[in-house]
C-alpha positions in Angstrom: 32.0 -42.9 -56.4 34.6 -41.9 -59.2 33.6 -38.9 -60.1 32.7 -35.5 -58.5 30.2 -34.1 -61.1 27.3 -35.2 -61.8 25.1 -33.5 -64.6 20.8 -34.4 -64.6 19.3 -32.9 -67.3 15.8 -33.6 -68.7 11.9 -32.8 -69.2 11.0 -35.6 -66.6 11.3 -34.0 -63.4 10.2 -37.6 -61.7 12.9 -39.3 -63.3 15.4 -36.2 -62.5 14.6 -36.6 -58.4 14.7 -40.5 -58.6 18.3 -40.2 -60.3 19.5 -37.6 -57.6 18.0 -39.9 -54.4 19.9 -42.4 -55.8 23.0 -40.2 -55.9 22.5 -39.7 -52.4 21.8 -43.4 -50.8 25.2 -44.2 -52.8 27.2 -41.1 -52.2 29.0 -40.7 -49.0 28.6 -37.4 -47.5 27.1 -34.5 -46.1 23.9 -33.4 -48.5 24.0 -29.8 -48.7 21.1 -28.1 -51.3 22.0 -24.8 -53.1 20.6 -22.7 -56.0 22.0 -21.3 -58.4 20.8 -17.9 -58.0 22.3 -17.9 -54.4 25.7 -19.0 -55.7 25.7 -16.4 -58.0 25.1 -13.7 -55.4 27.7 -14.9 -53.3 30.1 -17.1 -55.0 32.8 -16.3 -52.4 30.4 -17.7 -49.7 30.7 -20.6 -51.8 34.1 -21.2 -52.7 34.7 -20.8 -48.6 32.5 -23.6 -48.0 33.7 -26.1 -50.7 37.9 -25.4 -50.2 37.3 -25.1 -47.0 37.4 -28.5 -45.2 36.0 -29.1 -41.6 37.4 -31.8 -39.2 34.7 -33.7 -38.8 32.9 -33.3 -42.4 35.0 -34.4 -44.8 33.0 -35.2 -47.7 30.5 -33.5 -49.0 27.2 -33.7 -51.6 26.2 -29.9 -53.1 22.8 -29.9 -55.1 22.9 -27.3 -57.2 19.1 -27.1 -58.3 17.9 -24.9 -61.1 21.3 -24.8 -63.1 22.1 -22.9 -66.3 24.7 -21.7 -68.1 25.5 -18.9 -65.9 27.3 -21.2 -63.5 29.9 -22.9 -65.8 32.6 -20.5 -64.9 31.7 -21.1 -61.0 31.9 -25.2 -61.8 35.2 -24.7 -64.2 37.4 -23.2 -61.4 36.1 -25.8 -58.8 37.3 -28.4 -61.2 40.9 -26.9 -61.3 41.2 -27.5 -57.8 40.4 -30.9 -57.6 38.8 -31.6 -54.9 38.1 -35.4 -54.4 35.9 -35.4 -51.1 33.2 -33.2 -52.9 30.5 -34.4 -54.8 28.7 -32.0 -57.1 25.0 -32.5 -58.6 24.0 -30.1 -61.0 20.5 -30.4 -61.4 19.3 -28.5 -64.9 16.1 -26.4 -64.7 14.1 -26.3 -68.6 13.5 -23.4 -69.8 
């Protein structure tokens, strides 16, 4: 409960979902799924709903499913606000 990113990578897609519905049994917060592709179009959307906190959410879970590369520079400026009541999973498509 540490940290706020976690990184699944792999071929076994089985193995990838079991790891992330364990994340969620143990994480507390609101689950919220993404992709990639929709951050990308409209990262501002998405820097709105992670800095901004509600009063009756405070913690949240963001799946980010089919990850690459393109979203490191999205990732790296969430990580310079630090943030501790959001939890991010960045789930790694293979290509």
């Amino acid at each position: 409960d540490k940290e706020n990113f976690f990184l699944i990578y792999g071929e076994n897609e089985g193995l990838k979902n079991e790891i992330i519905e364990f994340l969620k049994k143990n994480l507390k917060g609101i689950i919220e799924n993404q992709d990639e592709a929709q951050i990308i179009i409209n990262k501002e959307l998405f820097y709105e709903k992670i800095l901004n906190q509600s009063l009756f959410e405070k913690k949240k879970i963001i799946i980010i499913n089919r990850c690459s590369d393109k979203i490191y520079e999205i990732i790296e400026n969430i990580i310079e606000k630090k943030n501790s009541d959001i939890k991010i999973i960045l789930n790694v498509s293979r290509r």
